[in-house]
C-alpha positions as CSV (number, residue, x, y, z in Angstrom):
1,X,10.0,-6.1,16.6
2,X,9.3,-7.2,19.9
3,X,10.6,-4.0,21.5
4,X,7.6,-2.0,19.2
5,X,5.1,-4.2,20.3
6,X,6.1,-3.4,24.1
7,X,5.4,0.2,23.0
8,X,2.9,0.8,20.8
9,X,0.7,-2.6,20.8
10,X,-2.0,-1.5,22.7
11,X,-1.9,1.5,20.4
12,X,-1.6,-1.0,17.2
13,X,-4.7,-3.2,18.7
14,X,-6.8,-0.2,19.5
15,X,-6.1,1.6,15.8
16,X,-7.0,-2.3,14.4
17,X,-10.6,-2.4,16.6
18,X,-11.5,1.4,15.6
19,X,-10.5,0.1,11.3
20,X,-12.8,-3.0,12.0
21,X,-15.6,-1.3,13.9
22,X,-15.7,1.0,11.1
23,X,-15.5,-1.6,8.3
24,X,-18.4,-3.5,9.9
25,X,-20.6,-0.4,10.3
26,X,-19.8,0.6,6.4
27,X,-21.0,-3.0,5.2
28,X,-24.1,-3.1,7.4
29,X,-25.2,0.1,6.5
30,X,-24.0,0.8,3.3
31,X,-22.5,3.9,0.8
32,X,-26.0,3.6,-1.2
33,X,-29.6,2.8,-2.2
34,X,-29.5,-1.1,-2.2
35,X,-28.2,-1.4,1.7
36,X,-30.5,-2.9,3.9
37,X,-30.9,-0.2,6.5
38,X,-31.3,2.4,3.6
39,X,-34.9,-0.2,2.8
40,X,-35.6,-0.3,5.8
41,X,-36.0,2.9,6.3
42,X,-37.3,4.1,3.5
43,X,-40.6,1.8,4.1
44,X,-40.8,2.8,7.3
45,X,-41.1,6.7,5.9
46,X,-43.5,5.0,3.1
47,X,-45.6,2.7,5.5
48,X,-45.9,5.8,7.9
49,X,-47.4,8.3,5.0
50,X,-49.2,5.8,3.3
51,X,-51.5,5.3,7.4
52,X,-51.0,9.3,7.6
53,X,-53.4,8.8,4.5
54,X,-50.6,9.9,1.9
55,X,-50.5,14.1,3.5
56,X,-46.7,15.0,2.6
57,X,-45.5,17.8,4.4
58,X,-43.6,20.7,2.3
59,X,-41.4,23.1,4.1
């Protein structure tokens, strides 16, 4: 065990910061509509068309 952890630990810890890193992101953002940056952002779209005096752009 200790001969792996010579080897590969620095490996092992980086793997473990990337998995956490990711795991953090994922709960502050969200996979759907109730996440708080997903809110955010859509009243910020909202706010800014509602002062734009409601004109939505269509392709």
């Amino acid at each position: 065990m200790d001969e792996i952890f010579k080897q590969y630990g620095s490996t092992i810890i980086t793997v473990l910061a990337i998995v956490a890193v990711i795991g953090i992101i994922t709960l502050v953002i969200g996979t759907d509509t109730t996440s708080l940056v997903y809110k955010a952002f859509s009243d910020l779209i909202s706010n800014f068309y509602k002062s734009a005096g409601g004109v939505i752009l269509t392709p």
